[in-house]
N, C-alpha and C positions, 0 to 999 in steps of 0.2 A: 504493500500500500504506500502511495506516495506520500512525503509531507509536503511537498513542496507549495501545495494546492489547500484554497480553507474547502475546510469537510463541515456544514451544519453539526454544532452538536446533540442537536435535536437526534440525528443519526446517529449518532457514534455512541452517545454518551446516558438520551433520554428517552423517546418515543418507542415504543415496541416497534418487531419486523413489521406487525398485524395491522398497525397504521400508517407506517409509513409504504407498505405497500397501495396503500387508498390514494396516496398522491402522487404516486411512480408514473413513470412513465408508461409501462404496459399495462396498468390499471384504466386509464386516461384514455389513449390510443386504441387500446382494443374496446372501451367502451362505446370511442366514434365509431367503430364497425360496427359492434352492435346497431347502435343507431342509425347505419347507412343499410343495416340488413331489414329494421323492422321497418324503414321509408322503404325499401325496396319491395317490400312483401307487402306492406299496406296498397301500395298503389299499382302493383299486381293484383291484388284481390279487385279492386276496384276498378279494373277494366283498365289501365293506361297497358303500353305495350313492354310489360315486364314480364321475363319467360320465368316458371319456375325452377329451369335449369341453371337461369340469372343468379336466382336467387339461393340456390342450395351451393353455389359455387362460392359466393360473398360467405356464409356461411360457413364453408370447410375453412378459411383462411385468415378467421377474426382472430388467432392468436401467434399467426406463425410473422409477425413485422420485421421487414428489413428498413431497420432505424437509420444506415449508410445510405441507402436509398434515400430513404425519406431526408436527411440531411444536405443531399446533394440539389434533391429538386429546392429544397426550400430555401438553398444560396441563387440556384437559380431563377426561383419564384418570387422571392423574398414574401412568400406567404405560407403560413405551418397545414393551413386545411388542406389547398391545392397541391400542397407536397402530399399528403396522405392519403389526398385522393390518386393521384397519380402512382405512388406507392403502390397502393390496393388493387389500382388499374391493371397493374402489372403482374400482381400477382392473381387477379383474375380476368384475363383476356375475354373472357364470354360476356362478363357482366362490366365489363369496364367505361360503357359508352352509358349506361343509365347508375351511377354512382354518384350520390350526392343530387339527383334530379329533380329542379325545381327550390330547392334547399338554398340558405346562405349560411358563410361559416357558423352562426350561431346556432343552428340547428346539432351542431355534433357538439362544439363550444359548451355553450351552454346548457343544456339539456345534460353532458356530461358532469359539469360541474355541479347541477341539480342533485345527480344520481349520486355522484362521491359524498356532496353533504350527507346525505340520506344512509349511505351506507357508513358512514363516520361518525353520526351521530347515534345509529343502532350500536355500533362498538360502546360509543361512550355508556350511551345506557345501561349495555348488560355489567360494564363495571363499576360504574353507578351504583346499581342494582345489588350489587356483590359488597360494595363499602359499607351501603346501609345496612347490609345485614350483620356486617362481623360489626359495624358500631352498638348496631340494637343488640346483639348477643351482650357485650362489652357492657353495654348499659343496665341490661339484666342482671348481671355477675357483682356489680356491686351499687346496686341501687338504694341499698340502706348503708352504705358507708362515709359515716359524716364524714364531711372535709367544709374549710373554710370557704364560702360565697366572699365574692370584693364584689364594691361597689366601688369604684375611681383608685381601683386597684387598694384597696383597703379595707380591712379584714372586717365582713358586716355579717350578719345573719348564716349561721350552718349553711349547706347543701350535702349533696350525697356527689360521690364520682361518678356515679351512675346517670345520677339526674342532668351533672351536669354534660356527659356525652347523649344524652337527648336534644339537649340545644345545638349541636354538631349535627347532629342526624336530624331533627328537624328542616335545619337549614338545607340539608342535601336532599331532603324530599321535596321542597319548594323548588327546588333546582329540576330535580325529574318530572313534578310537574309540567313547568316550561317547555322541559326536551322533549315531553309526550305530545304539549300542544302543537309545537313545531314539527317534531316529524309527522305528527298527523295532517298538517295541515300544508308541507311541502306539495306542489305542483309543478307537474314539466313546466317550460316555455312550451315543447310543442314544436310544430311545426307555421311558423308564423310568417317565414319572408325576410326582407329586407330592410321592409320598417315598420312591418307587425301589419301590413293590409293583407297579407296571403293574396297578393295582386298574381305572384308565379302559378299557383295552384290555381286560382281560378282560370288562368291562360289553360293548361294544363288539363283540368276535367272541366272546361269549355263551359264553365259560368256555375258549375251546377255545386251549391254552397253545400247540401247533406253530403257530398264526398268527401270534400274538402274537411268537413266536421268531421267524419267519420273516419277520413285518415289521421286524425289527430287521436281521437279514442282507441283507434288501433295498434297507434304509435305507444299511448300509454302505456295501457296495458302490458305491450309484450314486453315494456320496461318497468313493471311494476307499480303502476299508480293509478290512481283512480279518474284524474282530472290532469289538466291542462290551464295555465293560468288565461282567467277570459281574456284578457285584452293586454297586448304591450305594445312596446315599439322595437327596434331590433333584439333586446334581449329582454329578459326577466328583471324585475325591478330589482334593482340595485342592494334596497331595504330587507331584501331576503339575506343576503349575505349578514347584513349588521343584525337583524334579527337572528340569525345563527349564532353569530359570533357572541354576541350578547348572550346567550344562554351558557354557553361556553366560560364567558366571563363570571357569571354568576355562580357557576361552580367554582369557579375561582378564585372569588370574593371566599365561599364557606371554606373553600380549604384552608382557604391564609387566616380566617377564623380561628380552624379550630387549628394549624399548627403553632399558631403564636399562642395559643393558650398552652397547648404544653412545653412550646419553649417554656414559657413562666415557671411550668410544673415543673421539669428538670430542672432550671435555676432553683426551686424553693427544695432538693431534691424528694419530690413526690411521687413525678410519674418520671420513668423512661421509655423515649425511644428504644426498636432494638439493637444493642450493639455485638457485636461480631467478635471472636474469641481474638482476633487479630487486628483488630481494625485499630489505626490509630486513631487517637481524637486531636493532640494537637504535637507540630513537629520541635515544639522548643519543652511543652510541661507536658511529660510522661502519664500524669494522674489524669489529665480529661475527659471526657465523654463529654464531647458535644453536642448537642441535636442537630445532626447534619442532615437527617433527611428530611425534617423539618422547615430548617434552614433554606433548604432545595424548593420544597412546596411553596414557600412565601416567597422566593425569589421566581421560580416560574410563573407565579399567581400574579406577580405585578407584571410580568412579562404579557401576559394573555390579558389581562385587565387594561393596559393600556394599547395593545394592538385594535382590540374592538373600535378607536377611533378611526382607524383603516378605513373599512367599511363605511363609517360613519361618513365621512369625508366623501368617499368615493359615491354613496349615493346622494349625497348633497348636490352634487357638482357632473352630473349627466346632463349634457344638453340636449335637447329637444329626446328623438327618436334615439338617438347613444352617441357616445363618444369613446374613444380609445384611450382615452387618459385611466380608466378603469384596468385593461387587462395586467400589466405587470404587477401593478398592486396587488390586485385580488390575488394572485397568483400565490404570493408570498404570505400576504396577511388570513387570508383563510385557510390554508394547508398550515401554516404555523400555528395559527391559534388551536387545528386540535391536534397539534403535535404536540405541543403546551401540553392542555389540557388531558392527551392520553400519557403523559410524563407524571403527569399530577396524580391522575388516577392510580397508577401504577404504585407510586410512593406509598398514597392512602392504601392500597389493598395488603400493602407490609407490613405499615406501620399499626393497621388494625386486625393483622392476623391473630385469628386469638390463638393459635398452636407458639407461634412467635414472634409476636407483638409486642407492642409496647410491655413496661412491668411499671407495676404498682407499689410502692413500697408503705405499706399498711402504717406501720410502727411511726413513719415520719409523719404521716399526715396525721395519725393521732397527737403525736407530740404538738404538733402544731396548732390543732383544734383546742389542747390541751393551756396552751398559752394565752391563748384568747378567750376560752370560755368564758374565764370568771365576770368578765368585761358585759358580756351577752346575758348573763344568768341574772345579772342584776335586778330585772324588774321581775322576773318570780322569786327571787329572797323576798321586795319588798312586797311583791302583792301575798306571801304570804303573812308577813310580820304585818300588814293593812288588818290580815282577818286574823289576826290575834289582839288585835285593839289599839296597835301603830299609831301615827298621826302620819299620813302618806307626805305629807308636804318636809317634815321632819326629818324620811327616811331619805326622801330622794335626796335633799340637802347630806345628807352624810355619805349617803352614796360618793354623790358629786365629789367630797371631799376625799374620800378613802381611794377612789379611783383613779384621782390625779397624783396620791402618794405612790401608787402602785405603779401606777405610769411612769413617773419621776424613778423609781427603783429599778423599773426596767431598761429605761433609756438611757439613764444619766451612770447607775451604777452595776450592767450590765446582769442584774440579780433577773431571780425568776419572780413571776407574779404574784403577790400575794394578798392581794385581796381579799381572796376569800378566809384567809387569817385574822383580816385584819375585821371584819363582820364578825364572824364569830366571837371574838372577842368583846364586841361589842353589844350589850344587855339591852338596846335598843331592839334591835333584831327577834329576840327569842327567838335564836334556830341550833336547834343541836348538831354536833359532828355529824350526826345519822343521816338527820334531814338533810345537810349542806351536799352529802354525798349521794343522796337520792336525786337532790335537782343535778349536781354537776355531771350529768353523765350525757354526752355529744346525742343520744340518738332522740331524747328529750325535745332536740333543739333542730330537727330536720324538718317537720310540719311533712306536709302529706308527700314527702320523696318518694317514698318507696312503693306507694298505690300510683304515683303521675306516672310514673316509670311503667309498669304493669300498663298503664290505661294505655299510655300513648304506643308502647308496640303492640298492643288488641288494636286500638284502633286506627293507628297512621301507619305501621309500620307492615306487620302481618297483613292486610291487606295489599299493600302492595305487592310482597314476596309472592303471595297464590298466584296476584295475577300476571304476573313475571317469573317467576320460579327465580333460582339461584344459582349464578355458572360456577363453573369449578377453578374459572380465571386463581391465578398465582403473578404474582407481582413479576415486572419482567423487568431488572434493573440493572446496569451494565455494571453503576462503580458507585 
């Protein structure tokens, strides 16, 4: 392999073979066959003079491309369709004079570029599909285990680790939402012309519009869709692209969600990524573990997050019936965004493998919740000392006071919390050691975690798995 040359490292580095095969070159190329085989067969069916020998001959040779060929006409053509046409010409002499008939490059163009979204974003889904489920497992496994909630990154109200990888998976089912709308709702271009009148076609089947409709439904079909978008001008609206790409991005956004949250957890060391019996974490301090796949996720995620302006841009700024200031773009910015984004995917399917997945480290996050508690527990000491005959206004003021001592001991002289000493002590209260250790205990202080958890994979989650099922996808990750 040479170096001399930049290699994407989308290739080399990120994207599985599985996706980058969707944007390859024989992916593309043989799909334009296709689509010069089902115009060819459509408009045979429909009485134009296309032999079926035409047609099975286009057919035998949608995979076998001579790319040298095709390169030579296209210096000479200085056009990629007419090269391909001419290519194909060659390799089928019988059918070579009705290829591409009536058609303009956007007919194999785009209508290809339709079919890769389509097929790209069914990849994306079924791993999608596969993250929510090792998430909701994950979330199930420890649904009642307190750990600290922040609020502005600051130690407020229990949660459970469980509860809080439902806010993860929540956000990724709003994401498959989206991709379910979109792919359901993608449409060919079709077969449309040159500036979307089907002015060739009508020449063609001699004014008569139900052919011309019905080579278009036939065209569908044999390309697997249901519909044809009604009305464009030389291509499909631009807005599809960004409407792609935008979903794309969205999953994007939840990754860099939930990977910045456990960067935090490995910084507080809570949760880990998984790491590797070999793996270095850094080349100067021997002791590290970094969250480097992590790390990856949030740095791909801003990658794909800001390419969606691509698109954006680009269907802003089509003039009238099309423009060509679109196609290098497109090229680059939608084949990379779910290059991205099956980069991303792939990371998520490792990093929530429950066989070898992230780890949990129980003992820290107790200790943790352990430090904080007393801070939380506060207003049931006092509302029980209220129903022992208290004066609440009284309690809270000592509260107030003993909390800022405790604070002060933690901060200033590194000591552990002692608050709850310092209450006790205090005959204000009447609470016995018994009592103090009845309230202080973390699962007191989750509120309904461990039934949200239960409810939300019966109802968001489980539902979607039936009607998806679960692939058996494995993370596919070079380094």
């Amino acid at each position: 392999m040479s170096n001399q040359s930049y290699e994407s490292p989308f290739c080399t580095r990120y994207a599985s073979r599985e996706m980058q095969y969707l944007f390859s070159a024989d992916k593309k190329f043989s799909t334009w066959r296709r689509l010069w085989v089902a115009l060819a067969r459509a408009e045979m069916e429909l009485g134009l003079n296309v032999t079926q020998e035409q047609v099975d001959e286009l057919a035998a040779h949608i995979d076998d491309i001579d790319y040298a060929a095709a390169a030579e006409y296209e210096k000479k053509f200085r056009h990629d369709v007419m090269a391909h046409v001419h290519t194909y010409g060659d390799a089928c002499p019988k059918a070579a004079g009705i290829i591409h008939l009536g058609a303009t490059s956007c007919y194999v163009g785009d209508n290809t570029d339709i079919i890769i979204m389509r097929d790209a974003l069914t990849v994306v889904k079924r791993k999608l599909v596969k993250v929510i489920a090792q998430l909701a497992a994950f979330a199930d496994r420890y649904k009642a285990l307190p750990c600290l909630a922040y609020t502005h990154l600051q130690p407020a109200q229990l949660t459970t680790i469980g509860k809080r990888a439902t806010l993860w998976c929540n956000e990724l089912l709003m994401d498959l939402e989206d991709l379910d709308f979109r792919l359901s709702s993608l449409k060919l271009l079709g077969s449309k012309g040159t500036t979307g009148t089907q002015a060739s076609f009508m020449e063609l089947f001699e004014g008569d519009t139900d052919k011309i409709k019905t080579l278009e439904a036939k065209i569908a079909r044999e390309m697997g869709f249901d519909a044809v978008v009604p009305v464009s001008g030389q291509t499909y609206s631009r807005k599809v692209d960004y409407q792609v790409c935008s979903v794309l991005a969205g999953i994007a956004q939840s990754a860099m969600k939930f990977s910045n949250d456990i960067r935090l957890m490995q910084s507080f060391k809570e949760m880990e990524e998984p790491f590797e019996k070999s793996q270095i974490g850094s080349s100067a301090m021997a002791y590290k573990r970094n969250p480097m796949r992590d790390e990856r996720i949030t740095s791909l995620a801003r990658y794909v997050m800001c390419d969606v302006l691509n698109p954006a841009f680009t269907a802003g700024t089509q003039w009238f019936e099309r423009t060509l200031d679109d196609s290098a773009n497109k090229r680059i910015s939608v084949a990379e965004a779910f290059l991205g984004t099956d980069a991303i995917l792939n990371i998520l399917l490792n990093v929530t493998d429950p066989d070898n997945g992230f780890v949990v480290y129980e003992k820290i996050i107790r200790r943790r919740v352990m430090a904080e508690l007393p801070f939380m527990a506060t207003e049931n000491i006092m509302m029980d000392a209220v129903k022992k005959g208290g004066n609440r206004q009284e309690l809270h003021e000592k509260i107030r006071q003993y909390s800022m001592q405790a604070g002060a001991r933690v901060k200033q002289e590194g000591l552990d919390n002692n608050l709850c000493e310092l209450i006790l002590q205090d005959p204000m209260f009447m609470i016995s050691k018994e009592e103090m250790d009845a309230i202080m205990k973390p699962e007191n202080f989750i509120g309904r975690c461990p039934q949200q958890v239960e409810e939300f994979i019966a109802g968001c989650v489980a539902p979607v798995l039936e009607a998806n099922g679960v692939s058996d996808d494995k993370a596919e990750i070079s380094v």
